[in-house]
LOTIDO-479097 format. One record per residue: x, y, z of N, C-alpha, C, O in turn. Coordinates in steps of 0.001 Angstrom, whole numbers, plus 500000, padded with zeros to 6 digits. Example, Ala and Ser with C-alpha at 12.3 -4.5 7.8 and 13.67 -1.06 7.14 Angstrom:
# LOTIDO-479097
REC       nX       nY       nZ      caX      caY      caZ       cX       cY       cZ       oX       oY       oZ
REC   513190   494310   507800   512300   495500   507800   513200   496700   507800   514236   496681   508465
REC   512850   497750   507080   513670   498940   507140   512900   500030   507870   513409   501138   508039
# end
This chain:
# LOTIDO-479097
REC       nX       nY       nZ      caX      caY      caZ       cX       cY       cZ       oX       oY       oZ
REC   730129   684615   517872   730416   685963   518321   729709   686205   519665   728588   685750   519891
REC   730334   686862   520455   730107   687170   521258   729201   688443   521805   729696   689569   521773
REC   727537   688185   522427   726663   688996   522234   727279   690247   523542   728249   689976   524250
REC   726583   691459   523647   727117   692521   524523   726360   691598   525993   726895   691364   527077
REC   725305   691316   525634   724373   690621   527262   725240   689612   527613   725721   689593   528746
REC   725519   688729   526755   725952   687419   527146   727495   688040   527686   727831   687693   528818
REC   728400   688913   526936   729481   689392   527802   729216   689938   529075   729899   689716   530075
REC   727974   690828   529013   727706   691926   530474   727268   690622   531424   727775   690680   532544
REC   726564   689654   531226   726292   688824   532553   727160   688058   532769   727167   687835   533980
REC   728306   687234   532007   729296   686691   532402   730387   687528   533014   731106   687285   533983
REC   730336   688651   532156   731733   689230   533041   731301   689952   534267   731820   689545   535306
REC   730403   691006   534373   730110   691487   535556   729450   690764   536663   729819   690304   537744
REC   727832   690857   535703   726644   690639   536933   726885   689345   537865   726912   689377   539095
REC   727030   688363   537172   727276   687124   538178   728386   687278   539124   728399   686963   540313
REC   729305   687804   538428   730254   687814   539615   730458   688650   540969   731090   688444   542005
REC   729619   689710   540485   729465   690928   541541   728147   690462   542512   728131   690795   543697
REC   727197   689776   541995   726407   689766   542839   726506   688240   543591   725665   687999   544457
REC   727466   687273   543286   727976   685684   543622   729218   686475   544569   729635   685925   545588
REC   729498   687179   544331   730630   687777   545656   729859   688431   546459   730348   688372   547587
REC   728770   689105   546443   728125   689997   547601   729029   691544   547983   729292   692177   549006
REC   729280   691673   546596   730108   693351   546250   728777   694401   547061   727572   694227   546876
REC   729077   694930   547505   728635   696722   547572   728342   697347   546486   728752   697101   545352
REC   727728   698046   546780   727398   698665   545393   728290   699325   544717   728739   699150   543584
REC   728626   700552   545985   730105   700922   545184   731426   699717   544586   732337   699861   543770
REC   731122   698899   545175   731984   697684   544355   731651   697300   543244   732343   696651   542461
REC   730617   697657   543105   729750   696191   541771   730138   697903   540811   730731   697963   539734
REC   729669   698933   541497   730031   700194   539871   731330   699790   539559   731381   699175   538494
REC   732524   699948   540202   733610   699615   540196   734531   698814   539431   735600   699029   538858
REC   733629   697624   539638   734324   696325   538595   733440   696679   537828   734060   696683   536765
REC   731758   697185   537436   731333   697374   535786   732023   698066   535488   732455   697657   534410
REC   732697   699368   535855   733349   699903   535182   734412   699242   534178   734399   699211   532947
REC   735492   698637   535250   736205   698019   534996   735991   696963   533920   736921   696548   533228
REC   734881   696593   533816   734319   695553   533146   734182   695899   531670   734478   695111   530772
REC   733577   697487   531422   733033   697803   530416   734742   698541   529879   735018   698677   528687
REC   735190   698725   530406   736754   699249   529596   737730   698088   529100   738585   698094   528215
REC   737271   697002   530054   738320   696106   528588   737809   694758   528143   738416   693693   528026
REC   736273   695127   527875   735434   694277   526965   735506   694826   525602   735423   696031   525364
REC   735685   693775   524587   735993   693897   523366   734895   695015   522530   733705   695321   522612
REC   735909   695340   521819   735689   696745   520601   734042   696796   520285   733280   697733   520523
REC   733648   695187   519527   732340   695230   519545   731037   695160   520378   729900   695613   520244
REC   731513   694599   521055   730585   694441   522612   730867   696162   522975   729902   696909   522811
REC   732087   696722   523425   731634   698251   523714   730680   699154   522291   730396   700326   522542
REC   730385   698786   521368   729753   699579   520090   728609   699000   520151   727654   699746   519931
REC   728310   697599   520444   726675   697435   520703   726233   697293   521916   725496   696341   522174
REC   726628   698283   522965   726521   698461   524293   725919   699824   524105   724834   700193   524553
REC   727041   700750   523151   726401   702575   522804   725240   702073   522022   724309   702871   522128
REC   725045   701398   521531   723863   701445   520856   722989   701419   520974   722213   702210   520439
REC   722480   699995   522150   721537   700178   522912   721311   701062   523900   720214   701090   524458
REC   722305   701888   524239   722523   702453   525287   721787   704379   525067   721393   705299   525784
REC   721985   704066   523601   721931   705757   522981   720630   705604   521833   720890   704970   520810
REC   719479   706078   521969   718254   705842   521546   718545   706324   519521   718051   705850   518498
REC   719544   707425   519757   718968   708585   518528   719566   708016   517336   720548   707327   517611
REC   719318   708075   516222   719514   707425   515096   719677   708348   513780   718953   709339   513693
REC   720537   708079   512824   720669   709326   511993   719637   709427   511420   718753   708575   511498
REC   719537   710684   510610   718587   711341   509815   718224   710115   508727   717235   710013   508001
REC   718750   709708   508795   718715   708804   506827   717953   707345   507070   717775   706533   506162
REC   717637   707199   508109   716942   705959   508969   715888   706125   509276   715143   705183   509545
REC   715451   707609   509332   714106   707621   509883   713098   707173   509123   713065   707402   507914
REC   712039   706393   509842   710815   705888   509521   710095   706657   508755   709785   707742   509247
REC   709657   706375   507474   709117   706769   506351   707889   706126   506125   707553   705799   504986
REC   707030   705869   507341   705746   705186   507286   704730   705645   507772   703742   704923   507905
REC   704725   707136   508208   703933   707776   508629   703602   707453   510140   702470   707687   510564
REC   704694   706856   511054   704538   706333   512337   705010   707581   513053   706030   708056   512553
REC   704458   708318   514240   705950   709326   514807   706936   709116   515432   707041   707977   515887
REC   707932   710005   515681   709063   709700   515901   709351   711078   516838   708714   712107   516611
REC   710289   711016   517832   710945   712274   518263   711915   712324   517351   712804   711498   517144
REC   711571   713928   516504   713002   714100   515840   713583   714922   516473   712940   715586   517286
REC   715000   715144   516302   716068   716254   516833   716029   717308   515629   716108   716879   514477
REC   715933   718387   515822   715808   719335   513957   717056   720232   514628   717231   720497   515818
REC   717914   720635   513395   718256   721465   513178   718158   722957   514437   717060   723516   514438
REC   719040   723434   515243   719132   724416   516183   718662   723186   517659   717927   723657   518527
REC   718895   722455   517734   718385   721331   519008   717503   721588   519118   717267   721823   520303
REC   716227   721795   518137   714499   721657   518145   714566   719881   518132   715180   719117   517387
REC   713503   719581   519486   712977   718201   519887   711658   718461   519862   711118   719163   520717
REC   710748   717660   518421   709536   717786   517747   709510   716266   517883   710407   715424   517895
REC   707881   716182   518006   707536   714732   517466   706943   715032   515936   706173   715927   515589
REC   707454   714166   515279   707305   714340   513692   707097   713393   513273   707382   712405   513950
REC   706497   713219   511949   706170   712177   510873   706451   712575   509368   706182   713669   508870
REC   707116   711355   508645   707202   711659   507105   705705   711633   506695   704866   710858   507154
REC   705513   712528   505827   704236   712452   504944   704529   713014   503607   704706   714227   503494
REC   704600   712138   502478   705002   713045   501276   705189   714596   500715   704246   715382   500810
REC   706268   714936   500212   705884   716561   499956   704733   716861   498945   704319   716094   498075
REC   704275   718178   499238   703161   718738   498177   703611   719468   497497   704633   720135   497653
REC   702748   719427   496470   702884   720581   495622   702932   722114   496025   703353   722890   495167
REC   702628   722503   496977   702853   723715   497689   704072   723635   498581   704437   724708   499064
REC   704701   722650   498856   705541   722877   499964   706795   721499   499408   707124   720631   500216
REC   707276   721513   498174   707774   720308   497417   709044   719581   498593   709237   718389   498832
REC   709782   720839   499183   710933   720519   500152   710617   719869   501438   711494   719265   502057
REC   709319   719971   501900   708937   720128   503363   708349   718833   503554   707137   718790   503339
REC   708955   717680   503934   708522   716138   504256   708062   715612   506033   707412   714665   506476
REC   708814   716820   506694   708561   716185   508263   707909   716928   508537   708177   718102   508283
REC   706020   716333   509594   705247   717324   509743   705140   716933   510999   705808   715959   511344
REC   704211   717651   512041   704013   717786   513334   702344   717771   513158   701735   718280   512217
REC   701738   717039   514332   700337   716912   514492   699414   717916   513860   698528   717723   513029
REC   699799   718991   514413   699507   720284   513919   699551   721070   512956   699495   722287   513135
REC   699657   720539   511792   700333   720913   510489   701283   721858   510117   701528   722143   508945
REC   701773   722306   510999   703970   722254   511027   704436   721588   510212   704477   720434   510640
REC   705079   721707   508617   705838   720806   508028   707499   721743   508369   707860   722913   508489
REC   708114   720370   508413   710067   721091   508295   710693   720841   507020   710125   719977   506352
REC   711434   721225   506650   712133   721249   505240   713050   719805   505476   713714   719641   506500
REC   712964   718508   504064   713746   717487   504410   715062   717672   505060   715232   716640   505709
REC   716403   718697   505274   716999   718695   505487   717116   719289   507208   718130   719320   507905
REC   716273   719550   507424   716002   719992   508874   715994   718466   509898   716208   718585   511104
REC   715836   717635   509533   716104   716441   510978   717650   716267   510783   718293   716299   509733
REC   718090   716068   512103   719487   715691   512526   719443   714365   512887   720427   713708   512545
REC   718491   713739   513539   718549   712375   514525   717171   712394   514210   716438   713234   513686
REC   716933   710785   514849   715854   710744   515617   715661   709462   516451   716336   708461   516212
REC   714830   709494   517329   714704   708209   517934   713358   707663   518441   712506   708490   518765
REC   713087   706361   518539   711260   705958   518703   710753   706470   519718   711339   706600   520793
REC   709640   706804   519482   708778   707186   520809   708590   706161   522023   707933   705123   521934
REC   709108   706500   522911   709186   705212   524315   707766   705486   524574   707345   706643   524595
REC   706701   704045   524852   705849   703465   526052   705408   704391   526960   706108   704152   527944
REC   704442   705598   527331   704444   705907   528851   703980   704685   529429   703347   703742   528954
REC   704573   704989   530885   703996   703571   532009   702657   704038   532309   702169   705097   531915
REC   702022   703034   533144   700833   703078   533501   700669   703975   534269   701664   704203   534957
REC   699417   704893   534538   699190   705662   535207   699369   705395   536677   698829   704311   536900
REC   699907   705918   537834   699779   705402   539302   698273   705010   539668   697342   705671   539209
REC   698054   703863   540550   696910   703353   540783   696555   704342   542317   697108   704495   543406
REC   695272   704873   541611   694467   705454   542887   694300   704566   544367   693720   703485   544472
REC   695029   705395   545562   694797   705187   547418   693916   705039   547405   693135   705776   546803
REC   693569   704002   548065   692366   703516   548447   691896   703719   550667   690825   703306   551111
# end
């Protein structure tokens, strides 16, 4: 089977940049490129392409996560078992904010910040 990389560098990149395309050329043919590359290669292209992940996936290990909640609230959240005071309420926020299990829509991993800019010398 044919991986989405191994399609995207055979069909586009080599050839756009082994011709010495323009840029507006090289968008041009990716375009072109990405509309009649096969069904699965375009579905694991959105995938990598689109971070957020359904509700029913999210990490249940107490790691955080940006969730999407319910009304387009973007919280960083974590599962932590429900309590006895709050039996419904599984996604909490640093701050002890819990949301009701049915309140996440998505979610997706927390990206890396980069390194801080290095101080002028």
């Amino acid at each position: 089977m044919t991986t989405a990389s191994d399609w995207w560098f055979r069909s586009w990149w080599h050839q756009a940049a082994r011709h010495g395309e323009s840029a507006t050329e090289a968008y041009a043919s990716m375009m072109e490129a990405l509309l009649s590359a096969p069904e699965s290669v375009r579905l694991e292209l959105a995938a990598l392409l689109n971070p957020w992940r359904t509700a029913e996936s999210a990490p249940k290990n107490g790691n955080d996560f940006q969730g999407l909640l319910l009304g387009d609230q973007q919280v960083v959240v974590f599962y932590d078992e429900p309590s006895a005071d709050a039996p419904s309420h599984c996604w909490h926020r640093a701050d002890g904010i819990a949301y009701h299990r049915d309140a996440l829509i998505a979610w997706a991993p927390l990206l890396p910040l980069p390194a801080p800019p290095l101080e002028e010398k």
